[in-house]
MILO-664519 format. One record per atom (N, C-alpha, C): residue number from 1; x, y, z; residue in one letter. Coordinates in steps of 0.1 Angstrom, whole numbers, plus 5000, padded with zeros to 4 digits. Atoms other than C-alpha are relative to their C-alpha. Layout:
# MILO-664519
NODE | NUM | X | Y | Z | A
...
END
This chain:
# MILO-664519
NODE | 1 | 4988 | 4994 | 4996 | X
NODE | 1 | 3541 | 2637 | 3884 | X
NODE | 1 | 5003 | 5012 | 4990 | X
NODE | 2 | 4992 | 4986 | 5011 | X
NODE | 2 | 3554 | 2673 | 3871 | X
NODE | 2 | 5008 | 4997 | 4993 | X
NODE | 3 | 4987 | 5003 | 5012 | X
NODE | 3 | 3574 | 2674 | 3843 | X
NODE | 3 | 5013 | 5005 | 5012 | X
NODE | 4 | 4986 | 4995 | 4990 | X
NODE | 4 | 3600 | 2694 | 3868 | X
NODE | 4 | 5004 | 4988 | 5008 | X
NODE | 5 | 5003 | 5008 | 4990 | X
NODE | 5 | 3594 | 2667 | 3892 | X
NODE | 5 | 5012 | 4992 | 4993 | X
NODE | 6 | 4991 | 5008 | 5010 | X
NODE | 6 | 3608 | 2641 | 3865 | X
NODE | 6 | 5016 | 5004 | 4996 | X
NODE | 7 | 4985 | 4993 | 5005 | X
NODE | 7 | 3638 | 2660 | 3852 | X
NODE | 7 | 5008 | 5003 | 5013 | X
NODE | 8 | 4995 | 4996 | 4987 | X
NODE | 8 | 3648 | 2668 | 3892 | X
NODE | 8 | 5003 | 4988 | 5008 | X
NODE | 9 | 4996 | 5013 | 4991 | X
NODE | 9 | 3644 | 2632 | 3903 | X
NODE | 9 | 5012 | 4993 | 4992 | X
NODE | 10 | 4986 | 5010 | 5004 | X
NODE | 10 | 3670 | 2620 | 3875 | X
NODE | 10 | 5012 | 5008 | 5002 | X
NODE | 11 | 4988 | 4993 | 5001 | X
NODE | 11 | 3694 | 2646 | 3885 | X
NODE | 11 | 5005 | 4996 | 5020 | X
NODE | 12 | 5002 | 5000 | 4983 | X
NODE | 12 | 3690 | 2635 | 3930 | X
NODE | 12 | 5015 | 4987 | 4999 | X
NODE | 13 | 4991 | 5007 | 4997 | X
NODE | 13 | 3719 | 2610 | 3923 | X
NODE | 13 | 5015 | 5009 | 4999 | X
NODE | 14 | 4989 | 4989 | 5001 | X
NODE | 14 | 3745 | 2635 | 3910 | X
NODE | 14 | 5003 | 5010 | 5009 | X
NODE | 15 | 5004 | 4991 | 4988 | X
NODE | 15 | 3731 | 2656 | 3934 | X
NODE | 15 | 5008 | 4992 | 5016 | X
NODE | 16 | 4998 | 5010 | 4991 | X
NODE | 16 | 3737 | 2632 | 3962 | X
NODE | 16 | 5016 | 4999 | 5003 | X
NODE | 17 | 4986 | 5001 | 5000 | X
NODE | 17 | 3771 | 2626 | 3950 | X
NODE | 17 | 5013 | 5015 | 5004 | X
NODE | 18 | 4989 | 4983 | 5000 | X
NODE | 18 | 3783 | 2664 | 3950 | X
NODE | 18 | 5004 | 5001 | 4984 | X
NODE | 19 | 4993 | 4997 | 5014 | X
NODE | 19 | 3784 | 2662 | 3908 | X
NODE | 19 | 4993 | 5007 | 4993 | X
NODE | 20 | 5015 | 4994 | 5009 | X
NODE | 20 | 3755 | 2680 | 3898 | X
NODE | 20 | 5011 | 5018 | 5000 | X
NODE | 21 | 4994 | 4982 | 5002 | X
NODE | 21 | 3769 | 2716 | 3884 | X
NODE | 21 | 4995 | 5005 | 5006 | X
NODE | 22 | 5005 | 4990 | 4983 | X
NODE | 22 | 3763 | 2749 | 3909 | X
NODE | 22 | 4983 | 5002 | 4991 | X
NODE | 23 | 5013 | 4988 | 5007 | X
NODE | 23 | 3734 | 2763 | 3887 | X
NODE | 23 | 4984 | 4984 | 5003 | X
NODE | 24 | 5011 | 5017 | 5002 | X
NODE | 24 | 3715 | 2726 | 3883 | X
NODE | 24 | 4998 | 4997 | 5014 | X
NODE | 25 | 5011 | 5004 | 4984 | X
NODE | 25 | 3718 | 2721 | 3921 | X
NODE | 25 | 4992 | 5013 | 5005 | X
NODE | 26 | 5009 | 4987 | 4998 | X
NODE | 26 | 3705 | 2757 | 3927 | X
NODE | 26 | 4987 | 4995 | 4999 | X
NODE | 27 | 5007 | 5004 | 4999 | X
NODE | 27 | 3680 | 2748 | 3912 | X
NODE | 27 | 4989 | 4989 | 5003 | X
NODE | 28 | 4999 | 5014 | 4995 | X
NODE | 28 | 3674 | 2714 | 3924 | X
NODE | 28 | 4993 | 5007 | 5013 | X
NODE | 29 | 5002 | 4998 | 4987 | X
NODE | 29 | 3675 | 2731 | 3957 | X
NODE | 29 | 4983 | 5010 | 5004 | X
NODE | 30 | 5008 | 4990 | 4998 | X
NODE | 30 | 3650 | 2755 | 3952 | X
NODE | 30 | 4987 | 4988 | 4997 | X
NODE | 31 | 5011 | 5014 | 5005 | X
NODE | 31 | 3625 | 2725 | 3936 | X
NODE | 31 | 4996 | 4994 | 5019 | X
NODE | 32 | 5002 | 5002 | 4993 | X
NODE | 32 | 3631 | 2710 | 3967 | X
NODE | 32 | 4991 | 5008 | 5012 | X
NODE | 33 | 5003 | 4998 | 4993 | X
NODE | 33 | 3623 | 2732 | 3991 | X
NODE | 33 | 4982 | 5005 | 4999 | X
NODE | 34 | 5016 | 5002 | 5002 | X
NODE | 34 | 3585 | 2731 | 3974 | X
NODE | 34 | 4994 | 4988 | 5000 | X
NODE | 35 | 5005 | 5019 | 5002 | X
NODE | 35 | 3580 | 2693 | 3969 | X
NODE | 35 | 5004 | 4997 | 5011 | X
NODE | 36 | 4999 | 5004 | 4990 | X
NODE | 36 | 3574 | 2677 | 3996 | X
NODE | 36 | 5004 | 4981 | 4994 | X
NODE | 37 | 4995 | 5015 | 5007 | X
NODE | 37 | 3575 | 2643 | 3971 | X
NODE | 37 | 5014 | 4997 | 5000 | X
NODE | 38 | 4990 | 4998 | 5004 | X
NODE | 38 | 3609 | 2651 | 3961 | X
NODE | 38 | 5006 | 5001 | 5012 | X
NODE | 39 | 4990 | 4995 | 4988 | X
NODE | 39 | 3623 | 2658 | 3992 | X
NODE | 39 | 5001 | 4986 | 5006 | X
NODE | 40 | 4999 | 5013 | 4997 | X
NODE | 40 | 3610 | 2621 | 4001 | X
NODE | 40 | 5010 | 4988 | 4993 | X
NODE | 41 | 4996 | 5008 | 5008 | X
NODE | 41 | 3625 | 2607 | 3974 | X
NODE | 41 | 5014 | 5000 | 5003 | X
NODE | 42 | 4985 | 4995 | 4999 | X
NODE | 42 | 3661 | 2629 | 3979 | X
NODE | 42 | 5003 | 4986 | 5017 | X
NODE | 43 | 4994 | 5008 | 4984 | X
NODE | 43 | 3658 | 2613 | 4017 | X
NODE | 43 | 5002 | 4983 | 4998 | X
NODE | 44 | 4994 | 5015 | 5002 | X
NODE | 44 | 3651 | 2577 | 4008 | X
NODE | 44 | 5011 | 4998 | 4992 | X
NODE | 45 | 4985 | 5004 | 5011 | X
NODE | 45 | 3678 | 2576 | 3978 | X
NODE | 45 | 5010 | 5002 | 5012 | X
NODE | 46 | 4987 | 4996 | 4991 | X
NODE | 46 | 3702 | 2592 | 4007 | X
NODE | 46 | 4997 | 4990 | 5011 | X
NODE | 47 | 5002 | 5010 | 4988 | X
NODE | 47 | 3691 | 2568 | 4035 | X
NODE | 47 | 5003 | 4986 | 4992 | X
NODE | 48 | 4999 | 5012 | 5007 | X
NODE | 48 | 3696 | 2542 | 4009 | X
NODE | 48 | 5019 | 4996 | 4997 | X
NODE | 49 | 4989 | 4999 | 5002 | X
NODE | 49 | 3729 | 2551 | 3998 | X
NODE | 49 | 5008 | 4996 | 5011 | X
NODE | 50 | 4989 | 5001 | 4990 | X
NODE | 50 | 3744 | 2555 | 4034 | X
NODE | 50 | 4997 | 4985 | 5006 | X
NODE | 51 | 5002 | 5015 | 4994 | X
NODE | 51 | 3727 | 2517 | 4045 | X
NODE | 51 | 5012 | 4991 | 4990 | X
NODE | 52 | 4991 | 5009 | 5005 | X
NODE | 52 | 3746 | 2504 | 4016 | X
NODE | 52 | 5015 | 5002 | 5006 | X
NODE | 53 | 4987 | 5002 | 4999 | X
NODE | 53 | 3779 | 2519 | 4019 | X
NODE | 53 | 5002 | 4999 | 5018 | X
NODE | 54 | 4995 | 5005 | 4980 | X
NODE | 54 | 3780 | 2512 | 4060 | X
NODE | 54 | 5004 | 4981 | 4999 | X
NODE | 55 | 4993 | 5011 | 5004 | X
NODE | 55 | 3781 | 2474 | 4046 | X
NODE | 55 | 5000 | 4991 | 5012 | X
NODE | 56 | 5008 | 5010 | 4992 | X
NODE | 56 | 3766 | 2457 | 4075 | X
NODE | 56 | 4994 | 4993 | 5000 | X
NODE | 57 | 5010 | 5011 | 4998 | X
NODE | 57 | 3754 | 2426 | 4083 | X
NODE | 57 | 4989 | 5003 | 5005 | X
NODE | 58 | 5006 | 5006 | 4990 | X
NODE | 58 | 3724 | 2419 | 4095 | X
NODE | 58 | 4994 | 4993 | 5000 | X
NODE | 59 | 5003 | 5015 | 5000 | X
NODE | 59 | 3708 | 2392 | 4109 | X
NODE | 59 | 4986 | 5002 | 5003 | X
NODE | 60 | 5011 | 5001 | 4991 | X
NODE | 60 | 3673 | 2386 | 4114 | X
NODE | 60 | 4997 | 4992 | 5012 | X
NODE | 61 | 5002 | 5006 | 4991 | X
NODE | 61 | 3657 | 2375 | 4144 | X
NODE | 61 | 4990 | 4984 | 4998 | X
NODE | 62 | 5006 | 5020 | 5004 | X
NODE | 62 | 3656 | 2332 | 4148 | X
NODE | 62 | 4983 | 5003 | 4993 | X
NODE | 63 | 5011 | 5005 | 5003 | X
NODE | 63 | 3620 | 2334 | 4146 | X
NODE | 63 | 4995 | 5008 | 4988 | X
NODE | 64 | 5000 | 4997 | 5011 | X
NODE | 64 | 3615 | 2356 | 4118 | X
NODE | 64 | 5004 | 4994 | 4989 | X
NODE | 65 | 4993 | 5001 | 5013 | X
NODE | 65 | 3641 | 2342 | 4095 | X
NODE | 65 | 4995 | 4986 | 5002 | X
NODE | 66 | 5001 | 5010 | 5004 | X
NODE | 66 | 3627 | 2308 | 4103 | X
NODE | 66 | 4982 | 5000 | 4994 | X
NODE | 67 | 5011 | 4994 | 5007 | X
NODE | 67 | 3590 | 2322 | 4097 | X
NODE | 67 | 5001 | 5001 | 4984 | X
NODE | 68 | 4997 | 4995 | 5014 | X
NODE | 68 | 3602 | 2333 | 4063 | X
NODE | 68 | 5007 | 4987 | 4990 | X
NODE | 69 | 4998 | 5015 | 5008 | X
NODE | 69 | 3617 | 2299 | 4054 | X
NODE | 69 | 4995 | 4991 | 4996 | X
NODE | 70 | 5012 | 5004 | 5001 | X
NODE | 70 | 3586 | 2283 | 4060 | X
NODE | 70 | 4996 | 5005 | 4987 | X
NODE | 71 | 5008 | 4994 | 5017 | X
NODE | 71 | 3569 | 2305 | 4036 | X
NODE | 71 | 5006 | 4998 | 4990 | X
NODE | 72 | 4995 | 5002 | 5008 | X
NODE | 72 | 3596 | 2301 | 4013 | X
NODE | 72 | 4995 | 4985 | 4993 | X
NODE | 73 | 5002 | 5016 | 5007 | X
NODE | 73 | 3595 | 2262 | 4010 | X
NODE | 73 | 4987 | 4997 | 4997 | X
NODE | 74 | 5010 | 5002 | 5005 | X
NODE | 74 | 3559 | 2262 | 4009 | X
NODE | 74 | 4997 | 5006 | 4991 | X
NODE | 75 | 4999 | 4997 | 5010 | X
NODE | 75 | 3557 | 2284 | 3983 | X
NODE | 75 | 5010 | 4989 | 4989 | X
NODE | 76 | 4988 | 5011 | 5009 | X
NODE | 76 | 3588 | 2261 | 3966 | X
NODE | 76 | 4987 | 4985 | 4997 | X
NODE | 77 | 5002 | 5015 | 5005 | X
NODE | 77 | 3568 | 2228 | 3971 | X
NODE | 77 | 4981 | 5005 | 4996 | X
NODE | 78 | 5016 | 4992 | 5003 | X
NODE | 78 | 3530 | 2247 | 3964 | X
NODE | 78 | 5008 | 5000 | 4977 | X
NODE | 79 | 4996 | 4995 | 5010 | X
NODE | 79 | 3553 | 2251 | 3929 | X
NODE | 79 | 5003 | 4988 | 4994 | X
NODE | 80 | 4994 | 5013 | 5004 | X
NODE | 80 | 3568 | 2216 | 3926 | X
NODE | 80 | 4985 | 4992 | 4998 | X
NODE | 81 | 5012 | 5014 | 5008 | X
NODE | 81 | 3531 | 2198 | 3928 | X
NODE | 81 | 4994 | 5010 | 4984 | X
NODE | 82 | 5007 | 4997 | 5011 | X
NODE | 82 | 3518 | 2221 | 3901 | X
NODE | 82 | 5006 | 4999 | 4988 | X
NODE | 83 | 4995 | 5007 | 5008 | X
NODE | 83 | 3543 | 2205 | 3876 | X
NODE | 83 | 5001 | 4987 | 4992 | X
END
């Protein structure tokens, strides 16, 4: 990863927020519109942010979440004989 790269991805939260100074997001902006990495990373952080604050349940589907229980307890008792 570029050194720019680095120093751009720890500024995408401030950024995000609207707290990044004019000159820092300028630049920022300009980064972006060459990285195609960065631009991935700006969208997942932002698609991350808005899933949290929407604050939704949700539920998986019966067979899934009882699929995944399975695996759970067997893993759990795969854990309990090796004791």
């Amino acid at each position: 990863m570029a050194q720019d790269c680095k120093r751009m991805l720890g500024e995408l939260s401030d950024y995000i927020d609207n707290e990044l100074a004019d000159e820092l997001c300028e630049q920022l902006e300009v980064h972006l519109k060459d990285c195609p990495n960065c631009r991935i990373m700006l969208d997942s952080l932002t698609k991350t942010v808005r899933i949290y604050c929407e604050d939704k349940e949700e539920r998986l589907p019966e067979a899934l979440s009882q699929k995944l229980r399975a695996a759970c307890e067997k893993k759990w008792d795969s854990k309990d004989s090796k004791k």
